[in-house]
Z-matrix of the N, CA and C atoms (Angstrom, degrees):
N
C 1 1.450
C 2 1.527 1 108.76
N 3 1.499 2 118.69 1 135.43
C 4 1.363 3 113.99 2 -172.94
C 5 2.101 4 107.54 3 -99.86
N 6 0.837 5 85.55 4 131.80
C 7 1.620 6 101.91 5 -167.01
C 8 2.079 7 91.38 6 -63.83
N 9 1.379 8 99.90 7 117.16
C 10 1.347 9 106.93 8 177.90
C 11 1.824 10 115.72 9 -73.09
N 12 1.172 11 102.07 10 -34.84
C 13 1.335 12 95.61 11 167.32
C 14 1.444 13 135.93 12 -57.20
N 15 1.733 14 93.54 13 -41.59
C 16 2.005 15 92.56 14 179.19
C 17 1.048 16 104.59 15 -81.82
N 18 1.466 17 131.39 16 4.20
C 19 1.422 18 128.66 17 167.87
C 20 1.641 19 116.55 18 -81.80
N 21 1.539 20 126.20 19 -50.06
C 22 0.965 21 120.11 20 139.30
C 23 1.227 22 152.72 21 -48.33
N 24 1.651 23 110.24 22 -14.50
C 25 1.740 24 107.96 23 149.83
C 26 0.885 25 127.67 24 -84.27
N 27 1.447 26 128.55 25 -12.39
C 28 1.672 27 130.50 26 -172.35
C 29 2.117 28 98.90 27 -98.21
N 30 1.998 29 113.51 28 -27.32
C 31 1.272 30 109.10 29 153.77
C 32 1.659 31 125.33 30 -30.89
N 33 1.300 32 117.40 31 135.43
C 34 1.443 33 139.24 32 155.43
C 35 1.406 34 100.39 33 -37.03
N 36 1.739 35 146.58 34 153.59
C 37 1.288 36 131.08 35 164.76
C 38 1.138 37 80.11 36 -106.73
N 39 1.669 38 132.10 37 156.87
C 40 1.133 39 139.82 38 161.13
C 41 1.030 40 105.14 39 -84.57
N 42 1.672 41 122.05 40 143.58
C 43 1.239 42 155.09 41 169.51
C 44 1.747 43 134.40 42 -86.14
N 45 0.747 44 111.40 43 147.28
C 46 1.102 45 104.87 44 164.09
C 47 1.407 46 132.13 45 -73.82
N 48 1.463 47 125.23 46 -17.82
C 49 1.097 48 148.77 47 159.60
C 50 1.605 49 124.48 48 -71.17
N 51 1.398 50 81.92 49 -39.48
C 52 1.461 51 94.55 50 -178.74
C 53 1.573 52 107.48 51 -83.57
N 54 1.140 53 124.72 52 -35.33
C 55 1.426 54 125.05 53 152.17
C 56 1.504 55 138.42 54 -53.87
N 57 1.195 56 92.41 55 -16.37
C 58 1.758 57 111.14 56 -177.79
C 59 1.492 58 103.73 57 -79.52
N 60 1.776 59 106.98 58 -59.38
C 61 1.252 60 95.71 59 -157.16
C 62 1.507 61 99.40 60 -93.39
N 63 1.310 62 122.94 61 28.07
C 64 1.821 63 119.84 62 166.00
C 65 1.647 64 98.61 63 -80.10
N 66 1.331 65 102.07 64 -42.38
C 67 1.777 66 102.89 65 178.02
C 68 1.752 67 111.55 66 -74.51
N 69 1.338 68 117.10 67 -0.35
C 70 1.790 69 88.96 68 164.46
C 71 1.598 70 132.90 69 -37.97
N 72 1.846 71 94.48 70 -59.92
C 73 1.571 72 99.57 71 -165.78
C 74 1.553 73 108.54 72 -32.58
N 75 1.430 74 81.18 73 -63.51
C 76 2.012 75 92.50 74 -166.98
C 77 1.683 76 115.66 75 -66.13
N 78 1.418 77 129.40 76 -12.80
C 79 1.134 78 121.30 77 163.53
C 80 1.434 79 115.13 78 -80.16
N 81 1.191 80 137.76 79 -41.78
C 82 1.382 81 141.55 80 130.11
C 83 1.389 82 137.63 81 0.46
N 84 1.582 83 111.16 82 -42.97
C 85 1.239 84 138.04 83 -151.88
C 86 1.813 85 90.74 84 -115.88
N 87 1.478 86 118.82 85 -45.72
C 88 1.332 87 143.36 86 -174.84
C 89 2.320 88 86.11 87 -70.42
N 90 0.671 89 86.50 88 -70.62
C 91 1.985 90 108.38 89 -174.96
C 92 1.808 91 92.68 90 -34.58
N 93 1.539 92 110.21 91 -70.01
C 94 1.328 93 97.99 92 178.49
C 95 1.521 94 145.26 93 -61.02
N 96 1.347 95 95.30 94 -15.08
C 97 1.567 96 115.61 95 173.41
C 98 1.331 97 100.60 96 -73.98
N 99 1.348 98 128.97 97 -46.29
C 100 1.817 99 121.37 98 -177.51
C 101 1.512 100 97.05 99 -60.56
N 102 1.660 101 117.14 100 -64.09
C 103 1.420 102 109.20 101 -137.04
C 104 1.689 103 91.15 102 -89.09
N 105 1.467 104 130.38 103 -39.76
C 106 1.290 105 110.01 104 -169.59
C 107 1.630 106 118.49 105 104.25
N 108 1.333 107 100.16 106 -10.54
C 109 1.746 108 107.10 107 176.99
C 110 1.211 109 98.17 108 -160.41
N 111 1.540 110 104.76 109 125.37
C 112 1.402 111 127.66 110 158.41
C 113 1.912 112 136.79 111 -2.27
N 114 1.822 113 93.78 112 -56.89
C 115 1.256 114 114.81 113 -166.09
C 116 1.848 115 106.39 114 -93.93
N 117 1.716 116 112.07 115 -2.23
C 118 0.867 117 119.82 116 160.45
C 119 1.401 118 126.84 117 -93.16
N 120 1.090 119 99.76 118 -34.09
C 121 1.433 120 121.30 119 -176.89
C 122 2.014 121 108.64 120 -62.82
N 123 1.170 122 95.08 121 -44.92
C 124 1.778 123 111.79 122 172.11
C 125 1.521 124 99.23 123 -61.12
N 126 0.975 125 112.28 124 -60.54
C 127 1.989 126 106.52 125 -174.86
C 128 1.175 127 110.78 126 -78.79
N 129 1.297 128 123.75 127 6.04
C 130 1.440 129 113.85 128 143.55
C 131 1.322 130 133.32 129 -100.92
N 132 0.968 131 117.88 130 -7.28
C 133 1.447 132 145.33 131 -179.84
C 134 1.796 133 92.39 132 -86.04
N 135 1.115 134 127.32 133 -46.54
C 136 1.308 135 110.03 134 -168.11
C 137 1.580 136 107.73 135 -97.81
N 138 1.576 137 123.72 136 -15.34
C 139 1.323 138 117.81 137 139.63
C 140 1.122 139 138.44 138 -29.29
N 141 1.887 140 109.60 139 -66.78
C 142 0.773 141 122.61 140 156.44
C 143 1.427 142 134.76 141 -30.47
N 144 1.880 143 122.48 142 -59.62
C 145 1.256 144 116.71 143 167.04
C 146 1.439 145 122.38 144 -72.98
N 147 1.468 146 121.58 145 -14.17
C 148 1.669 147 100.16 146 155.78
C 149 1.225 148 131.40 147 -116.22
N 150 1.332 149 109.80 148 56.76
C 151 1.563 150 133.67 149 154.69
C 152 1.605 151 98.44 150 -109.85
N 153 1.242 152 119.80 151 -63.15
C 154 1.693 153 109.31 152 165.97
C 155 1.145 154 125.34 153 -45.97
N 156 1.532 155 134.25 154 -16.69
C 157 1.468 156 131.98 155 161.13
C 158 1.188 157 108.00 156 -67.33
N 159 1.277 158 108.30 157 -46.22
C 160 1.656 159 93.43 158 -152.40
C 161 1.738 160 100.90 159 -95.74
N 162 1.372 161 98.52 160 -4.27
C 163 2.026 162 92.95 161 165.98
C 164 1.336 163 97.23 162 -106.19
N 165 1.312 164 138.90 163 62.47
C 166 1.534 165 138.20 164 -178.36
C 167 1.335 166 102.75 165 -69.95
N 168 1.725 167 110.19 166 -52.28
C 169 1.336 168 108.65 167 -137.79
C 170 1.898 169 92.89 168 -83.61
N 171 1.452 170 118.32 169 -8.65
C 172 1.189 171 122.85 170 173.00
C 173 1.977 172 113.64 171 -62.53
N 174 1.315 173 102.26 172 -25.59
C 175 1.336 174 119.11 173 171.45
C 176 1.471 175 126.65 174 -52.23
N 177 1.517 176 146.16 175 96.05
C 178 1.475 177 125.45 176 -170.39
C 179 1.740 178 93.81 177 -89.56
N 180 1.535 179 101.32 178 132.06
C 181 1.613 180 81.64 179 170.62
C 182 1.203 181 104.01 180 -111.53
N 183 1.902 182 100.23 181 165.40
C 184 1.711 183 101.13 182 -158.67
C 185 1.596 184 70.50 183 114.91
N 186 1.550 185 162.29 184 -80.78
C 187 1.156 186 149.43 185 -132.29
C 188 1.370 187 90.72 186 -102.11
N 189 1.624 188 99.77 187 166.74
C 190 1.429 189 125.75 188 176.15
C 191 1.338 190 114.67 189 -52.40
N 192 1.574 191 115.04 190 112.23
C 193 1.725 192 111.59 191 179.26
C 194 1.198 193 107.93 192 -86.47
N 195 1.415 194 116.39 193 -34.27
C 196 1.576 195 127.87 194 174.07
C 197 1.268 196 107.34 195 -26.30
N 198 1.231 197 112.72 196 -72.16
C 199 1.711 198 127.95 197 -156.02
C 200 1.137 199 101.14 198 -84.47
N 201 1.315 200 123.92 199 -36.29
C 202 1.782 201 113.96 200 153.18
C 203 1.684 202 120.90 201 -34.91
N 204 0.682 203 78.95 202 -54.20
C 205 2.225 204 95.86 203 -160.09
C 206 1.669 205 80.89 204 -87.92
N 207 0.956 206 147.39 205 -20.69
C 208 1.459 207 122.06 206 163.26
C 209 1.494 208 121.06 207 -104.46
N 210 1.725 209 121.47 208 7.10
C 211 1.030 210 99.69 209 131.35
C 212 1.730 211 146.10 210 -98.43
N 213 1.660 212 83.07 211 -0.85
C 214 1.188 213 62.05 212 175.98
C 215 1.623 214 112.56 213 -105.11
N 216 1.222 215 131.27 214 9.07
C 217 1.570 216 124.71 215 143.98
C 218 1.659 217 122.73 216 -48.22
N 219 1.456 218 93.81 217 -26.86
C 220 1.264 219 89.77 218 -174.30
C 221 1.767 220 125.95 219 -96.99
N 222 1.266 221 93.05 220 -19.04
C 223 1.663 222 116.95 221 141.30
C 224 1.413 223 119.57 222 -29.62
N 225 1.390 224 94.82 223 -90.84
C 226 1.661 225 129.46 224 179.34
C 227 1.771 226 103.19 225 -38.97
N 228 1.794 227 112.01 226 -50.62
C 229 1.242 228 109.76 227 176.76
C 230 2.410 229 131.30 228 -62.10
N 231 1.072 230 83.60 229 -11.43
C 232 1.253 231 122.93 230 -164.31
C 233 1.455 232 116.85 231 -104.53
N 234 1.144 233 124.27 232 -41.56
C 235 1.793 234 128.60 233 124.69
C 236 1.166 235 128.67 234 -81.58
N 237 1.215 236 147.69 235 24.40
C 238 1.086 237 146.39 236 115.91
C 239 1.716 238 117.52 237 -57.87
N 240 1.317 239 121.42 238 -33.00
C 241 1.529 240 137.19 239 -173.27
C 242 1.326 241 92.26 240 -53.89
N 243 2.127 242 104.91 241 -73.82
C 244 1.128 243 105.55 242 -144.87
C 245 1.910 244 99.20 243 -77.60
N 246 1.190 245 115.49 244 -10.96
C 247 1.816 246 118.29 245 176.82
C 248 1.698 247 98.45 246 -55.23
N 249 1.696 248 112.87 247 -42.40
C 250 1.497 249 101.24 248 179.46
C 251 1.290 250 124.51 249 -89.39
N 252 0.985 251 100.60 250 -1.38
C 253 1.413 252 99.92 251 168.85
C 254 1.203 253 124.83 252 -89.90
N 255 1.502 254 125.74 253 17.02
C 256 1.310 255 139.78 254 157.95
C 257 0.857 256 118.46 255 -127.70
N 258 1.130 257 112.68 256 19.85
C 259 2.004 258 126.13 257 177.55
C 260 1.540 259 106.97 258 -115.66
N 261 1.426 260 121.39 259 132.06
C 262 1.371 261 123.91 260 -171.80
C 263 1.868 262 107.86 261 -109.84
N 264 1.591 263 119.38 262 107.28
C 265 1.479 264 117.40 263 -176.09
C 266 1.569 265 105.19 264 -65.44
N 267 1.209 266 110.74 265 117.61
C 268 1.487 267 120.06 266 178.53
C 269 1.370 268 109.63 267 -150.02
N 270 1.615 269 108.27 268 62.79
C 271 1.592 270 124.15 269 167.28
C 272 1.494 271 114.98 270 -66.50
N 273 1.399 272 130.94 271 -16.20
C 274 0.893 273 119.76 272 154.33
C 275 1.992 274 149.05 273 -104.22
N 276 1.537 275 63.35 274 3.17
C 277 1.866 276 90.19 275 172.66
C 278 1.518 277 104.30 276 90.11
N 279 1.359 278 129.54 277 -19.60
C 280 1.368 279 121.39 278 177.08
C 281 1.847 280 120.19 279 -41.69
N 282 1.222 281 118.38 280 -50.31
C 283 1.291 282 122.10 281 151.65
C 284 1.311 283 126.21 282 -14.46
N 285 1.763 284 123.50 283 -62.24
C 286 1.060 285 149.59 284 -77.19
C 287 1.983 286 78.36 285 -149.64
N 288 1.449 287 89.57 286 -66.62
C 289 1.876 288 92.49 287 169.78
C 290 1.216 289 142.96 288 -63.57
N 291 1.736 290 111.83 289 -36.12
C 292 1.092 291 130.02 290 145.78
C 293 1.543 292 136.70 291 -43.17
N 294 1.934 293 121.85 292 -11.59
C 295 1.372 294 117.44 293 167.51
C 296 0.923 295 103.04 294 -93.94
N 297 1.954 296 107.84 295 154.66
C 298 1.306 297 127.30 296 153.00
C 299 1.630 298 116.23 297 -145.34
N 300 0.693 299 128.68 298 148.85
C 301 1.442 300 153.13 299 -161.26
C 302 1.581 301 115.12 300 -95.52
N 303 1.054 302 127.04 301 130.69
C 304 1.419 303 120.96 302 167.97
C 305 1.620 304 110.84 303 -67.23
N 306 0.716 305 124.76 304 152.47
C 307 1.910 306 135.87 305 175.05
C 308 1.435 307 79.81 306 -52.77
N 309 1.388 308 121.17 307 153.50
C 310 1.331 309 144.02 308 137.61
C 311 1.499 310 119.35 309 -49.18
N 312 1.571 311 91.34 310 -63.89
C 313 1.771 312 91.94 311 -159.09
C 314 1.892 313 114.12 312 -64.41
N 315 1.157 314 92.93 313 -8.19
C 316 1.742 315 109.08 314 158.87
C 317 1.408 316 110.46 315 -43.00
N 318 1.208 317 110.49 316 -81.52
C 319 1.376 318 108.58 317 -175.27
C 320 1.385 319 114.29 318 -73.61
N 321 1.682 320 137.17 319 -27.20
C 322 1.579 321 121.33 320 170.60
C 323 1.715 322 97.50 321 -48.73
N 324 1.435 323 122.31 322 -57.65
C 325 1.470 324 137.34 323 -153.94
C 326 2.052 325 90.71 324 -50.57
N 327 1.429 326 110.37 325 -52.00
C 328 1.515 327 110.05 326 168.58
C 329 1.092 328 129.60 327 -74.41
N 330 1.373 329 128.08 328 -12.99
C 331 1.542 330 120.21 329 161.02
C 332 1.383 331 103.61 330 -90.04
N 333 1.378 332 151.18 331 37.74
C 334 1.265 333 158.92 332 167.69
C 335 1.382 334 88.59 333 -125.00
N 336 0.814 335 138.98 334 -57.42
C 337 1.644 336 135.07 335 -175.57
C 338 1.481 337 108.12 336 -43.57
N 339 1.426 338 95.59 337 -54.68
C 340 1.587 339 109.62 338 -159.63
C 341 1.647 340 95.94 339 -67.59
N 342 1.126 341 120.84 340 -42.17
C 343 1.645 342 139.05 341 179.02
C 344 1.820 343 98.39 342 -31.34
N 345 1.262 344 96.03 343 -90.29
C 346 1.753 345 130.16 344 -177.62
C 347 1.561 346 94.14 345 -37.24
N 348 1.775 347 139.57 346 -51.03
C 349 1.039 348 124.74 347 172.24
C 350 1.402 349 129.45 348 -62.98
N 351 1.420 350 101.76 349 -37.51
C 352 0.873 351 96.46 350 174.74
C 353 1.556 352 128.65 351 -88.14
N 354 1.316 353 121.95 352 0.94
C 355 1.122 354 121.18 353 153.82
C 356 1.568 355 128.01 354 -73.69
N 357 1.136 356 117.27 355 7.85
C 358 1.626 357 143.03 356 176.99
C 359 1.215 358 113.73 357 -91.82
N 360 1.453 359 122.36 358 -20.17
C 361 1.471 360 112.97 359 -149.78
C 362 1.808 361 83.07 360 -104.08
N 363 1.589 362 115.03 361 162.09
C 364 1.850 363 109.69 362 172.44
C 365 1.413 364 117.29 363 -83.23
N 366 1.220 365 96.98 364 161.27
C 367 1.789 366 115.94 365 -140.77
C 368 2.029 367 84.52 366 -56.62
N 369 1.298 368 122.96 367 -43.02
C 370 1.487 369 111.68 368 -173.04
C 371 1.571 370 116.75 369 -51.72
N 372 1.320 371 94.85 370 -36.37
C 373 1.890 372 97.34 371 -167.04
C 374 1.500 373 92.07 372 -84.73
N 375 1.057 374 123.91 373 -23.24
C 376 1.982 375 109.80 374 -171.11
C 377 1.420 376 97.67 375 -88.89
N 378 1.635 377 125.18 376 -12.74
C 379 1.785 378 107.51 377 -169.65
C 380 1.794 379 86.17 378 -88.52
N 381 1.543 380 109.04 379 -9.53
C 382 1.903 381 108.23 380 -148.16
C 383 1.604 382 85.66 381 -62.34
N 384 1.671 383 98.68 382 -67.64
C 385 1.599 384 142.87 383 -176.84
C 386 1.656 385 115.42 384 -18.99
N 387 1.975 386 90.15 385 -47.62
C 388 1.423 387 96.56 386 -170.71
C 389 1.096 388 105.74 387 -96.76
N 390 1.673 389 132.78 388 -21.30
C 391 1.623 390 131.02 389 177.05
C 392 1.510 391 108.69 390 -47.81
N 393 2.081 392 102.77 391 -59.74
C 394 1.326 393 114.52 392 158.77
C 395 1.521 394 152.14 393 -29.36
N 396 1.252 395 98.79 394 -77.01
C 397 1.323 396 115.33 395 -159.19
C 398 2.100 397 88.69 396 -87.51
N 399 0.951 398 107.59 397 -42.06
C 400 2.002 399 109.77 398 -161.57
C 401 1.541 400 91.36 399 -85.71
N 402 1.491 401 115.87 400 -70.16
C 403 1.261 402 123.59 401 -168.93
C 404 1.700 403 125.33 402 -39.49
N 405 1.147 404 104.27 403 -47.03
C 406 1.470 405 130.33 404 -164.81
C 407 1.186 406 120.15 405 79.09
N 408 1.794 407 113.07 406 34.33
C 409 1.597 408 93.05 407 178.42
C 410 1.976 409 111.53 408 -108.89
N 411 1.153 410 99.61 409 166.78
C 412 1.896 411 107.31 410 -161.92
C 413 1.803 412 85.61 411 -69.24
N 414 1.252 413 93.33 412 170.24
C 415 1.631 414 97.31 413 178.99
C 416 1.776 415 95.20 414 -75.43
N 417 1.245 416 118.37 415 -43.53
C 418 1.905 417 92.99 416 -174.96
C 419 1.730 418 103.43 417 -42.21
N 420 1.010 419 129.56 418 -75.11
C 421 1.021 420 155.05 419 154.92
C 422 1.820 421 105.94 420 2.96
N 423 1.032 422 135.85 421 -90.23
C 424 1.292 423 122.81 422 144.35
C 425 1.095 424 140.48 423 -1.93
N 426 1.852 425 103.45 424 -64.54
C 427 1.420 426 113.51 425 -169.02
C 428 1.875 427 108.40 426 -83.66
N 429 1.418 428 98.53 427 -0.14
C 430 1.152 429 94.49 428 160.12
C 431 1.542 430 136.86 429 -92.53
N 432 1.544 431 108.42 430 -17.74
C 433 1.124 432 129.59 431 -155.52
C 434 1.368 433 95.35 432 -84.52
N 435 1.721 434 112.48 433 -31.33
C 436 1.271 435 121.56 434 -175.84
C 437 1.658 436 119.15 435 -97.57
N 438 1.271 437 98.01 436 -0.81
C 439 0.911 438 112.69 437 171.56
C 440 1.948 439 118.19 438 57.14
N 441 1.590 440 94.07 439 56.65
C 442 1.777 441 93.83 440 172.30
C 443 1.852 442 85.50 441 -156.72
N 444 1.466 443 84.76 442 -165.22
C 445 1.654 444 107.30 443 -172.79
C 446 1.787 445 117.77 444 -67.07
N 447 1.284 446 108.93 445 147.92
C 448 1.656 447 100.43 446 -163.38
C 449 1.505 448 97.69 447 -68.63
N 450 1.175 449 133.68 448 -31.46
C 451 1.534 450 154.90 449 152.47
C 452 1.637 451 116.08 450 -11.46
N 453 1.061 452 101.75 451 -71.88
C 454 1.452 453 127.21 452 147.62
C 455 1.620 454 144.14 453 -17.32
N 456 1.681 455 86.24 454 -64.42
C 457 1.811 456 120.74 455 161.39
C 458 1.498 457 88.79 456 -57.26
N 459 1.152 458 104.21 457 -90.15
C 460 1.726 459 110.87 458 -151.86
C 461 1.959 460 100.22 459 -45.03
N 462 0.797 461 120.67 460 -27.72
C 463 1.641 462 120.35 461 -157.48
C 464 1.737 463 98.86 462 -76.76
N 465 1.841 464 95.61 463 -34.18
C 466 1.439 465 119.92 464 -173.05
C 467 1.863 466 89.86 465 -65.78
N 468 0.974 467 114.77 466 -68.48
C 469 1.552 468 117.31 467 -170.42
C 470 1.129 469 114.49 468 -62.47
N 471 1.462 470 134.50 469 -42.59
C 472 1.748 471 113.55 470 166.62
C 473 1.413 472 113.25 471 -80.86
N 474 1.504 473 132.42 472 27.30
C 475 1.236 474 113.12 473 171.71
C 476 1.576 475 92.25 474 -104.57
N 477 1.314 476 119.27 475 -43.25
C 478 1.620 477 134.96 476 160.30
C 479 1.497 478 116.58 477 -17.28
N 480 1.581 479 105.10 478 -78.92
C 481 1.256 480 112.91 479 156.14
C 482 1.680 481 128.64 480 -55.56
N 483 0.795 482 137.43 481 -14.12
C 484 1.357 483 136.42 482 173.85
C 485 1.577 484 96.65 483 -78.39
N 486 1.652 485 125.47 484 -67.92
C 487 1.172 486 122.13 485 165.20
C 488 1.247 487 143.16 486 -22.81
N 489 1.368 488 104.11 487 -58.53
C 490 1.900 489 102.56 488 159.94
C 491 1.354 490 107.24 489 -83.91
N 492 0.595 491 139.97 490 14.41
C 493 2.065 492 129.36 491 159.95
C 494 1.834 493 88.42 492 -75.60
N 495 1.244 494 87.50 493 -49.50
C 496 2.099 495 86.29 494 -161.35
C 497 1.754 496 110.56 495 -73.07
N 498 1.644 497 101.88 496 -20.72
C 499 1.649 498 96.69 497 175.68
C 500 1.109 499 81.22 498 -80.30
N 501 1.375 500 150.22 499 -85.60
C 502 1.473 501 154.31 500 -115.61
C 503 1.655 502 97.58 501 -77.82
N 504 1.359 503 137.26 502 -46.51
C 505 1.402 504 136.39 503 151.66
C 506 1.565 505 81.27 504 112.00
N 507 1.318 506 109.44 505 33.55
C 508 1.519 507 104.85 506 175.03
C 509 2.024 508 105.57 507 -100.77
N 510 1.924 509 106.24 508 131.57
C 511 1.389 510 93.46 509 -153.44
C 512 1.472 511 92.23 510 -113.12
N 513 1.594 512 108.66 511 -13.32
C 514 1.699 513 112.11 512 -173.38
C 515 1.460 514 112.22 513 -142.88
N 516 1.671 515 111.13 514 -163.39
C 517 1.392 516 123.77 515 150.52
C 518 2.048 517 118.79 516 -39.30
N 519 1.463 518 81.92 517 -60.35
C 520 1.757 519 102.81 518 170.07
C 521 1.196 520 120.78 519 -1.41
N 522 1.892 521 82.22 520 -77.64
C 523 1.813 522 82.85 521 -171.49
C 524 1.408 523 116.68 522 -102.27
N 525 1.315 524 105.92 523 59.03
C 526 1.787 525 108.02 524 162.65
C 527 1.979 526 98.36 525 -118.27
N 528 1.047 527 80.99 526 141.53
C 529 1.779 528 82.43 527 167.01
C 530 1.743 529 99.20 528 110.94
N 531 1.125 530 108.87 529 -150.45
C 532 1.747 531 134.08 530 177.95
C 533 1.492 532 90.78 531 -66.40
N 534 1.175 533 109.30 532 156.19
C 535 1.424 534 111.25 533 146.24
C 536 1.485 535 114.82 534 -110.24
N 537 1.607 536 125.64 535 -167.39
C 538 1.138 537 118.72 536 -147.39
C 539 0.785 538 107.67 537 -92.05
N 540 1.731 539 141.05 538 3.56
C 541 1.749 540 118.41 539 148.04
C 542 1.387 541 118.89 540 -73.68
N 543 1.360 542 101.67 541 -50.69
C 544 1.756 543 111.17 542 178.17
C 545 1.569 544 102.38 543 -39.47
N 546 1.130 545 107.34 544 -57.55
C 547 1.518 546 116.52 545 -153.45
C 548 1.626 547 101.66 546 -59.58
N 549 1.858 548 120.34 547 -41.31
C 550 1.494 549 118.06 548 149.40
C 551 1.533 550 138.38 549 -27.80
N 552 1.525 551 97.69 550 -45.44
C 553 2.104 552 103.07 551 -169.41
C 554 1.608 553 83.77 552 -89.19
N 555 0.854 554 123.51 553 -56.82
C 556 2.199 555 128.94 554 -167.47
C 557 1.454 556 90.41 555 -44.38
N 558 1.264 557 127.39 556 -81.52
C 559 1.681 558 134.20 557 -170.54
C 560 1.550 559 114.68 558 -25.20
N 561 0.812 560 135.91 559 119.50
C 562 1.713 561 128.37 560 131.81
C 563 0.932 562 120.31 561 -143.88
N 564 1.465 563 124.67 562 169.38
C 565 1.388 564 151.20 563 -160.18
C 566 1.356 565 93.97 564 -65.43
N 567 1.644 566 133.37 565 103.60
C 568 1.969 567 104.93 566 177.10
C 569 1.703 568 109.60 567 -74.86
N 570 1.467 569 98.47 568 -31.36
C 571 1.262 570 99.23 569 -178.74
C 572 1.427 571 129.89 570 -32.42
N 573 1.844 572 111.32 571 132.83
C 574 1.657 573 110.54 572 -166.64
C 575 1.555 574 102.20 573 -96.54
């Protein structure tokens, strides 16, 4: 009979390391199927293993490392996606020349406008306006807050709005935005 113990002391202890890197191939192999190229597939793969280092001790071993280390490659692969997808490649700066910005003090100069009108309009239509239009609440919602008919609300808000169109001397679409110099230097063709 072979004595199980001196067999288990002269055993390898498994590692955590040593468990990690038995799963390369297949995270590797797993890596290229997401990304589709090689040299991506490697920098995720080595992402992958040092985010599993440094959450080791989150690891019970005795459980599946596999499915560990492939989710979280597959995590990691999957925020990386959405990180580029808000990232614009502009290695050559063409991107980069093509923005411009509206002036700022444009719009402070119009939220002072909007201010002064709307401090003109009576106290019902500016609480209606702002429950509405600023607040985000539905006209029930409002017309409760104010305590009258939903009828009321709404009648309160297009008389509101009709009012600052006529202080503000705003008559369309037109005049929101740049006007027509700004709206010249801001514009260009993006097309390459």
């Amino acid at each position: 009979m072979v004595n199980t113990a001196s067999v288990e002391k002269n055993a390898e202890p498994t590692t955590f390391k040593r468990e990690m890197l038995s799963t390369l191939p297949s995270l590797r192999a797993f890596a290229v199927s997401l990304t589709g190229k090689h040299d991506k597939a490697d920098d995720l793969v080595q992402d992958t293993v040092m985010k599993a280092w440094a959450k080791q001790t989150s690891f019970e071993m005795g459980t599946n490392i596999k499915a560990w280390l492939f989710t979280i490659l597959r995590n990691e692969f999957y925020s990386q996606m959405r990180k580029r997808g808000r990232e614009v490649q502009d290695s050559d700066g063409a991107f980069t020349e093509r923005l411009s910005v509206h002036p700022s003090q444009y719009g402070s100069m119009d939220l002072q406008d909007f201010k002064k009108a709307l401090s003109q309009l009576p106290d019902d239509q500016r609480e209606a306006v702002i429950l509405i239009g600023a607040s985000g609440f539905s006209y029930e919602e409002a017309a409760e807050i104010c305590d009258c008919a939903i009828g009321t609300m709404k009648s309160r808000v297009s008389r509101a709005r009709t009012r600052l169109q006529d202080i503000l001397k705003v008559s369309g679409e037109a005049d929101y935005g740049p006007d027509a110099v700004s709206s010249q230097v801001t514009t260009h063709n993006h097309s390459l």
